[in-house]
N, C-alpha and C positions, 0 to 999 in steps of 0.2 A: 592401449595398443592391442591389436590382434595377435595371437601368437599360433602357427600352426605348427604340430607337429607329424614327422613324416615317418609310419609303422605302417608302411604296407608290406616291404620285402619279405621274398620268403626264409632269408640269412642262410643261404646255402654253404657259406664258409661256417655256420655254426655246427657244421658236423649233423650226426645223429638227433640230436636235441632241436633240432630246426625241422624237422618231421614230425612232430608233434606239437610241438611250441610258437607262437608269434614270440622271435627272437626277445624284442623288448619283456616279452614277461616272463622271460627267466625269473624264477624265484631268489633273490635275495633277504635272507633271513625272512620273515612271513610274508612278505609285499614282492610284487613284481619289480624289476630293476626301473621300470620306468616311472614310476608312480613316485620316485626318491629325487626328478627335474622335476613331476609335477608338484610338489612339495616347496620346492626352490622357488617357481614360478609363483605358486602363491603368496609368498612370503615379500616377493619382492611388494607387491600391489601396485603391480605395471600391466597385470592383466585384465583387460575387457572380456575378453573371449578366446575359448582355445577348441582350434579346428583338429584334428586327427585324421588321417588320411591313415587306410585300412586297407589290406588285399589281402593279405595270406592270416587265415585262420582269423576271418574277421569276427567271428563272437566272440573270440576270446579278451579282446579289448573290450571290446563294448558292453558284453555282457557283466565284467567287474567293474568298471568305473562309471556305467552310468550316464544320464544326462546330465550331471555336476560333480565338478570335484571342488567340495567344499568351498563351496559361492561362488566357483566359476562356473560359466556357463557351457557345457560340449556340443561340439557338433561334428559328426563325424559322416567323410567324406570315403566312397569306396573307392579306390581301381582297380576296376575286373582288369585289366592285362597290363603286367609289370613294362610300361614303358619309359620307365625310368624317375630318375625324383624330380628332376623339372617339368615334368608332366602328373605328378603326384600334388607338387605345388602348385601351378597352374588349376589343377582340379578344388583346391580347397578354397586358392583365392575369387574364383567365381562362385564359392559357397560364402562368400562374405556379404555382407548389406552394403559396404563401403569397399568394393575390389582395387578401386584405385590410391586408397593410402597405402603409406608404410605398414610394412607386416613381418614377423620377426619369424624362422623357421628354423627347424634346427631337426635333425637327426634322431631317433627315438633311441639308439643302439649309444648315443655318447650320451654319460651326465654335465647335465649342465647345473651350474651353483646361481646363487641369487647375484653374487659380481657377476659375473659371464652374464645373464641372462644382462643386468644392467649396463655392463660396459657396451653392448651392441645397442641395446635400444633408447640411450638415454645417450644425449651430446654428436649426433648424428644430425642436426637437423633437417640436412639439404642434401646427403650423400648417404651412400648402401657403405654397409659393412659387412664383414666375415669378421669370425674368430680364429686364428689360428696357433698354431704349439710347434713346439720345437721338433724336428724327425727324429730326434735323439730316446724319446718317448716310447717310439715304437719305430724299430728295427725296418720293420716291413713296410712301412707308409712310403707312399711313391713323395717326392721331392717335388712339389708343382706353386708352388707362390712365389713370384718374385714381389720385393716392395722397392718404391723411391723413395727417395731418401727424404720426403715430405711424411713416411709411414703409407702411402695410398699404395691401392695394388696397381703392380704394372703389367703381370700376366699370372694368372690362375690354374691355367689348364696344363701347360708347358712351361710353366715358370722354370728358373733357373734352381729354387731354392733361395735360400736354406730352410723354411718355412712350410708347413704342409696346410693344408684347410682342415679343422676339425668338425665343418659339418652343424656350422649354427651362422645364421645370415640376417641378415639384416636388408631387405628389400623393397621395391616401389612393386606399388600391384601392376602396373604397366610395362614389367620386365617380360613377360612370359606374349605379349603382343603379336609377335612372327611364327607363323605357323611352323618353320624346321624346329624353335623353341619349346612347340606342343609337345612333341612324342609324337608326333603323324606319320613321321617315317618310317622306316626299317629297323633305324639305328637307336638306340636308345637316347632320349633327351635326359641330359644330367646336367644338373646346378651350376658345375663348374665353366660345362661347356657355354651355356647360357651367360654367366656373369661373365666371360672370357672374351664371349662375343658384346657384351655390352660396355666392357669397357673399351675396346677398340673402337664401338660407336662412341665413348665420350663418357660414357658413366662414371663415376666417380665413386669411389669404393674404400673405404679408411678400412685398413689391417691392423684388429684387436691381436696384441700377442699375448696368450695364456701359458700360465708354467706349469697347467694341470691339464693332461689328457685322461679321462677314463672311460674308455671305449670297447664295450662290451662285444662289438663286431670285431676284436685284434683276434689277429691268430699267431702273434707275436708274444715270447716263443712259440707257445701252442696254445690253442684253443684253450685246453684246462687250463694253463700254467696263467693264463691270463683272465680266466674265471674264478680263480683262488684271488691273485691281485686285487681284481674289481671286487668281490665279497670283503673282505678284509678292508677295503678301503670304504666303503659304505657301512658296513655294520660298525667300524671300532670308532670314525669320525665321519658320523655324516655333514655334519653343520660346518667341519674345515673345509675351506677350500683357498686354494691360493689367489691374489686377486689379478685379472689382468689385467693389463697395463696400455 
């Protein structure tokens, strides 16, 4: 399967450190924070190819990881103007050979473990997925997932709860088709609002639930308070992770 990952933003909630940094490569003990999913990813060996979608402080990926991260293959996709991550992803997935399969996308600022990466991309045949985590996790996470009692999602954007999206998806290359879906507008196209609008068309969306958030974009409690967290949790046990369900 294809896997893209989405490190354009500039992480303007990362404070100070976001003026000098592409958020993902905050330094976690000698490695970037993100290169610890790229890790995960490999391991699974679910990956064909992995796209990276790039805007802000674009050498700073590229120029450490290269055209491979050990036997996978990169390719890396720019967005000159932050139109949002539905328009980040739309950009990668027309950077694919194959734009209209399944393709797995996921947030560069959350880690994701080799479960996570598997529970979306494996046992899905016919339907999209999302991962999501409890709001209990993080304080500040807005409440937007509702599920039916089948597990599928029933609304994404305005959900009712209790559920939030953590920001790793499971998609058809043919979701991003409607041009308000590009980013062409004014408003920013984002993920949510995209899968929100396709499941009202009829899409079908199975909601992974994970009992592990670690999200390097939280400003819950605060920025540092949740950069001590996230270090701590990647240096002492990188290989734990809880499995979703």
């Amino acid at each position: 399967m294809d896997f893209v990952c989405l490190a354009a933003g500039q992480g303007t909630r990362f404070g100070r450190l976001g003026t000098y940094l592409q958020k993902c490569m905050y330094p976690i003990g000698a490695r970037p924070f993100v290169e610890y999913t790229f890790e995960q990813l490999r391991d699974t060996g679910l990956c064909r190819s992995l796209t990276v979608v790039i805007g802000w402080r674009v050498d700073q990926v590229r120029s450490y990881f290269g055209d491979d991260y050990e036997g996978i293959p990169l390719r890396y996709v720019v967005q000159e103007t932050p139109l949002g991550t539905a328009d980040a992803a739309a950009r990668a997935l027309e950077a694919l050979p194959d734009p209209t399969r399944w393709v797995v996308v996921w947030l560069a600022d959350t880690f994701v473990s080799q479960q996570d990466f598997a529970a979306i991309a494996v046992g899905h045949r016919s339907s999209a997925a999302m991962l999501l985590a409890d709001p209990g996790l993080d304080a500040n996470a807005a409440i937007r997932v509702t599920l039916r009692a089948d597990g599928t999602v029933e609304e994404c954007w305005h959900g009712a709860g209790p559920l939030v999206d953590r920001g790793l998806w499971r998609v058809p290359g043919s979701l991003f088709s409607r041009p308000q879906d590009r980013g062409t507008g004014p408003v920013e196209a984002r993920m949510l609002r995209v899968l929100s609008s396709s499941i009202a068309d009829g899409l079908v969306v199975d909601g992974v639930v994970s009992d592990e958030w670690v999200h390097l974009g939280s400003t819950y409690p605060s920025v540092e308070d949740n950069l001590r967290a996230v270090t701590d949790r990647l240096l002492t046990a990188p290989e734990r992770a809880r499995p979703a369900r």
